[in-house]
C-alpha positions in Angstrom: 42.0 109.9 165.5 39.3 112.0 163.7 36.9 114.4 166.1 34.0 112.1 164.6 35.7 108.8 165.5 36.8 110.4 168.9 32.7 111.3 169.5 31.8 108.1 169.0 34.0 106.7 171.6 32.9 109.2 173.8 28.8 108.4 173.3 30.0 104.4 173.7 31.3 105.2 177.1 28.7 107.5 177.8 26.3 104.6 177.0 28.5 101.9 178.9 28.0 104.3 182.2 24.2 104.5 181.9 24.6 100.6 181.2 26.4 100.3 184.6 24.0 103.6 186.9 21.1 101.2 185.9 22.0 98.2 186.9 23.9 99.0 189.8 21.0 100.9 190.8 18.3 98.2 190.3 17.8 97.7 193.5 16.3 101.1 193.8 12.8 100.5 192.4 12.8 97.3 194.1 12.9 99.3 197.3 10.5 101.7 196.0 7.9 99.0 195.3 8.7 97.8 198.4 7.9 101.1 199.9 5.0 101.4 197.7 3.6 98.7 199.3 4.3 99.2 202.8 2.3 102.1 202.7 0.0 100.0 201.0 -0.7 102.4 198.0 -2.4 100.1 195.7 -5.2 99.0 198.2 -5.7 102.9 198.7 -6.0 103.5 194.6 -7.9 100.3 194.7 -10.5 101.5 197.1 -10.7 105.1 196.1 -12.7 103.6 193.1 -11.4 106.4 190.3 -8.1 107.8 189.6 -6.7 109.5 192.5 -5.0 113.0 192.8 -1.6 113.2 194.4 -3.1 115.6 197.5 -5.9 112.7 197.7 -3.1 110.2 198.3 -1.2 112.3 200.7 -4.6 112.6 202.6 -5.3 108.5 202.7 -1.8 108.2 203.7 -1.9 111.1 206.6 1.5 112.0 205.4 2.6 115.7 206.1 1.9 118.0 203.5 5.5 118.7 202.9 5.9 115.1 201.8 3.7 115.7 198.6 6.7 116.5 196.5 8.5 113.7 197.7 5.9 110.7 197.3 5.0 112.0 193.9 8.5 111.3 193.0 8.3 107.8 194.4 5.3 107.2 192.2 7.4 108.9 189.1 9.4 106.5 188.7 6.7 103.6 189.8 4.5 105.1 186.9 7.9 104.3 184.3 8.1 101.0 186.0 4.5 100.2 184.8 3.5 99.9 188.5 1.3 102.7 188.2 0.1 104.8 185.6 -1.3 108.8 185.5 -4.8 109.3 183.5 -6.6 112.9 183.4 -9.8 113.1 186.0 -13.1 113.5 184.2 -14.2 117.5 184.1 -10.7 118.1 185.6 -7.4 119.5 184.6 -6.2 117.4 187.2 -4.4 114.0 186.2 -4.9 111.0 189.0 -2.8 107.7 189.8 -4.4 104.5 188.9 -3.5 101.1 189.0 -2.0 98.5 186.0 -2.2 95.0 185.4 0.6 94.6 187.7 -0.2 96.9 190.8 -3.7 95.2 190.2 -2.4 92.0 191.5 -0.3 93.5 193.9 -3.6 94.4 195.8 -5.3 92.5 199.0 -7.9 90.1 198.3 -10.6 91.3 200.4 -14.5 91.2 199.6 -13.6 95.1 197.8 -11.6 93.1 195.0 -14.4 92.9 193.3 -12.5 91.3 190.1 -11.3 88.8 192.6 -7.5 88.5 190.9 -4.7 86.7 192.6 -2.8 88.2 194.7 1.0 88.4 194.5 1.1 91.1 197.6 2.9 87.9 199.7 5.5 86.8 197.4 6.1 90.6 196.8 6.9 90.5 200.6 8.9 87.5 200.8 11.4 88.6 198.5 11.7 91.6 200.0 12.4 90.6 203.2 15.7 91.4 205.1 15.5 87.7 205.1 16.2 87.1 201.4 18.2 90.2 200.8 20.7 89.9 203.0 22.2 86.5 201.3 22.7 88.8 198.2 25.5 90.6 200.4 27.4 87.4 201.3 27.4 86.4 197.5 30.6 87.2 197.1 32.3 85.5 200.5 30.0 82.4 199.5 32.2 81.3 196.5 35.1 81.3 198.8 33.7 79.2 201.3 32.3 75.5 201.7 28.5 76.2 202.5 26.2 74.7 200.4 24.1 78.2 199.9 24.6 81.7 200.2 21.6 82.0 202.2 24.1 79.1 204.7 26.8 81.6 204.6 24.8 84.7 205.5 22.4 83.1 208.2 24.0 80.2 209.7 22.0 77.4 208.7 19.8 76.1 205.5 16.5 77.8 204.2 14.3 75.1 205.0 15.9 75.0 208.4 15.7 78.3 209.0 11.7 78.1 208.4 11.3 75.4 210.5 12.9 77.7 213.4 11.1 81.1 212.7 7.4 80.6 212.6 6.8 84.2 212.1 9.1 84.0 208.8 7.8 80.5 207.6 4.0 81.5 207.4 5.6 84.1 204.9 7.0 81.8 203.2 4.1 79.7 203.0 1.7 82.6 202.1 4.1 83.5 199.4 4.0 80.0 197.7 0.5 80.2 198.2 -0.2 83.2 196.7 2.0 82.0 193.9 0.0 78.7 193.1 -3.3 80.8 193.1 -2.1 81.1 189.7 -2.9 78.1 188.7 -6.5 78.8 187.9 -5.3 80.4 184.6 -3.6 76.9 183.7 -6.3 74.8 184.6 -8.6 77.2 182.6 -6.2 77.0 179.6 -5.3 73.3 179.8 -8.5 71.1 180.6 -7.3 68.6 178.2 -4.2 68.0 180.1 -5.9 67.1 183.1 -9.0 65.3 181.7 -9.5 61.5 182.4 -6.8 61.8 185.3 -8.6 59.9 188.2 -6.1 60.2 190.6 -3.5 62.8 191.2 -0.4 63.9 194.0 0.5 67.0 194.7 3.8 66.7 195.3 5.1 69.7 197.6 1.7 71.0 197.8 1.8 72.7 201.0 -1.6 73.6 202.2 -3.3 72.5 199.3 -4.5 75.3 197.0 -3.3 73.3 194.0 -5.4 70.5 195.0 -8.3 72.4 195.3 -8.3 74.3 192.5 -7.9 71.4 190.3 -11.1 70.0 192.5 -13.1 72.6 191.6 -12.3 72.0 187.8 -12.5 68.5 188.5 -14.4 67.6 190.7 -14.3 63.5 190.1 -11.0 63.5 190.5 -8.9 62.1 193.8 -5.9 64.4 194.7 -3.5 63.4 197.6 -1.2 66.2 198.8 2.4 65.1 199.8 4.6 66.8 201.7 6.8 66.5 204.8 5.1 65.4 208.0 5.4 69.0 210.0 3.7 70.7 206.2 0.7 68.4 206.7 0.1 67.4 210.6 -2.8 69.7 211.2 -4.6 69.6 207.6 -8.0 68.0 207.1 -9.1 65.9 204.7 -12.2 65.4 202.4 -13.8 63.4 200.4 -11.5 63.5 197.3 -8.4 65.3 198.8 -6.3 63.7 201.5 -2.7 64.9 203.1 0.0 62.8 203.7 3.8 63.5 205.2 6.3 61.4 203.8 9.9 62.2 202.0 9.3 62.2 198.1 13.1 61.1 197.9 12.4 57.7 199.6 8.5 57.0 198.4 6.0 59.0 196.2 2.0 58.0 196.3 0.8 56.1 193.4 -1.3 57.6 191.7 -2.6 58.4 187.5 -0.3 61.5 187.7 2.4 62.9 189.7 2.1 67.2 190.0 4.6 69.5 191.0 4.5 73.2 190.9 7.6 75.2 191.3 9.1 72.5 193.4 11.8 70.5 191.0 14.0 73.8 190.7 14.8 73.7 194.4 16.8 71.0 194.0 20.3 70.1 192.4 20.5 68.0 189.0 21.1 64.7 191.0 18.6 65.6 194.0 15.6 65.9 190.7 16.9 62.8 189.0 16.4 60.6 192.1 12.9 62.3 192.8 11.5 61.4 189.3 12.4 57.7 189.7 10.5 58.0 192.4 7.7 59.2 190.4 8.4 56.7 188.0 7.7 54.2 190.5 4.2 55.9 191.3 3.0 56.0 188.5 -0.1 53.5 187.6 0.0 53.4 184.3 2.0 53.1 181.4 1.9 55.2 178.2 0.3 58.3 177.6 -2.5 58.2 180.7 0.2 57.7 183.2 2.5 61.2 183.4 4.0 64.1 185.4 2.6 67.3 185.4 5.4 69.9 186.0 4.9 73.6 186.4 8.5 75.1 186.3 10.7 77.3 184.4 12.6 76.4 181.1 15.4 78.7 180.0 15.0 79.5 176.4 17.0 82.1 175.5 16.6 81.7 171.5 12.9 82.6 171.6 12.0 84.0 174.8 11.9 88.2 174.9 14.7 89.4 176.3 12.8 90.7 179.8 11.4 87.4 179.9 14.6 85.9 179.8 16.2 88.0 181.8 13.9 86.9 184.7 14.8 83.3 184.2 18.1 84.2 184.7 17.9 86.0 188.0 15.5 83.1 189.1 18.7 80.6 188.5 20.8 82.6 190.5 18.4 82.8 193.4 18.0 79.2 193.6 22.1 79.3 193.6 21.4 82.0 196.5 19.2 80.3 198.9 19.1 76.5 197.3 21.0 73.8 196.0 18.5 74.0 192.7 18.7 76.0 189.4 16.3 76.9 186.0 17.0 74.6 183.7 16.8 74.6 179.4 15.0 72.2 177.6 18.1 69.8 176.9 18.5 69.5 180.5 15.3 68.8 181.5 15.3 66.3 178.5 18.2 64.8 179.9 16.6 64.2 183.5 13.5 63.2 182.0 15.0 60.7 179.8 17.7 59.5 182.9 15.0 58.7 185.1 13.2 56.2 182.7 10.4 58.1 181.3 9.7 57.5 177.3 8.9 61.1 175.8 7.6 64.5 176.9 5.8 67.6 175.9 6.4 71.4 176.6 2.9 73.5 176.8 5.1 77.3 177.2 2.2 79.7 177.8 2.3 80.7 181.1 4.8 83.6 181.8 8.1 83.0 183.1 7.0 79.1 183.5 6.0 76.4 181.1 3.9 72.9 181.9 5.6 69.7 180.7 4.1 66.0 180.5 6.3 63.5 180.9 5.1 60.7 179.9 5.8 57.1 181.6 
């Protein structure tokens, strides 16, 4: 073996270690976010109104001064994470923290969010809870037992049981898919034609209703009907075109012109979705094109996606494998359901980040 041939080998397994520090240590900026916004950093940025110095931040936070050194290497490696970003201060030599896209909707909506973006701060939470990461350590022991989930293995019980016995944790939850769905204002705003001359609608899953409502205000003719289970529903109101009703979409669904879900489908195994959109099937008023599902969910494309984007698919399907009996799915195997349950032919609209919108068409 030649010193040049020996070098190489030695930069691959140089490389392959970096390869392995940075994914082992992932978890590391995850807990600095989540730190980040414990000390709820991007409300302060947010509030100061211009970039903010690094002794400013210490101030807002009352931190001792000796923890200057130490926060501005949290925010270091925040700043290469594109939560944060450094910009010189205006007649200044001084350089100031302000926010990006992403820290931007990371931030509280209260009446100072002037550009009134949604806010991801909940979901942020959620998955950072103790709650959700502790399953992660019983991965391992799961595939050796008989519990349905990891999340069984590590708690005891199901997710959706374990929500129904921890208030405290299940208005997280709830918050979390709520400030998930707001969303959906961007997809209404892109995709009028999609919704246009649908009459009547069911929010399948919908929770308290935000979906609903914002497809109200875009359409304001339209009759929606949230479904969920019985407990989800008991103490909403209704109104003039959006009602709530409990039921069990595996044994009935609403009729109605469409059938909506939202980040709902993937919960559930292959079978579990299959009997669910006979259901819909069945609810469905119409035949051809003007009777459909509306689905807002994930499909796995690794052949044109980015690789980040892809990537983040990926760990999605495994945290449905971690705390649900669901997965993300590729196109073929939606097409497969789709096509199983009875439906005729559907359409994939992927603009919208990690998740696409398909019709399916009765």
């Amino acid at each position: 073996m030649d010193i040049n041939q020996s070098q190489v080998e030695a930069n691959e397994l140089f490389e392959a270690q970096a390869h392995i520090y940075r994914h082992v240590f992932n978890y590391a900026t995850s807990m600095s976010l989540g730190c980040a916004l414990e000390l709820e950093i991007p409300d302060i940025i947010h509030n100061h109104g211009k970039p903010i110095t690094i002794q400013e931040l210490v101030s807002k936070l009352n931190l001792p001064i000796e923890k200057t050194l130490n926060l501005q290497r949290l925010m270091r490696l925040l700043i290469h994470s594109n939560f944060f970003s450094l910009t010189k201060i205006h007649d200044q030599e001084d350089e100031g923290y302000v926010l990006t896209t992403a820290s931007k909707l990371l931030v509280k909506n209260t009446s100072e969010n002037s550009q009134n973006l949604p806010n991801l701060l909940p979901f942020a939470n959620l998955i950072l809870d103790p709650v959700f990461i502790t399953p992660w350590q019983f991965l391992g022991k799961w595939f050796h037992e008989n519990e349905s989930t990891a999340f069984e293995t590590a708690h005891g019980i199901r997710l959706w049981e374990y929500a129904n016995k921890n208030p405290g944790f299940n208005g997280l939850f709830n918050d979390a898919m709520a400030s998930d769905s707001k969303m959906m204002s961007l997809v209404v705003k892109d995709c009028q034609e999609i919704f246009e001359g649908v009459e009547s609608l069911v929010d399948v899953g919908g929770g308290t209703g935000l979906n609903a409502k914002i497809l109200l205000e875009a359409f304001p003719n339209m009759t929606c009907t949230v479904f969920d289970l019985p407990h989800v529903v008991a103490d909403k109101i209704d109104t003039r075109n959006l009602k709530y009703v409990g039921g069990d979409m595996f044994n009935s669904i609403p009729s109605a012109d469409a059938i909506f879900f939202k980040n709902v489908l993937h919960n559930w195994s292959d079978d579990s979705v299959l009997k669910i959109l006979k259901q819909c099937r069945e609810a469905i008023r119409l035949e051809g094109d003007k009777g459909k599902v509306v689905i807002i969910d994930m499909v796995v494309d690794e052949k044109h996606n980015r690789h980040e984007i892809t990537e983040t698919k990926m760990v999605f399907d495994v945290l449905m494998m971690v705390l649900v009996t669901g997965r993300e799915r590729t196109e073929v195997e939606w097409e497969r359901l789709f096509l199983e349950a009875g439906f005729s032919r559907y359409k994939i609209t992927p603009n919208f980040g990690l998740r696409s919108l398909m019709e399916v068409f009765a």
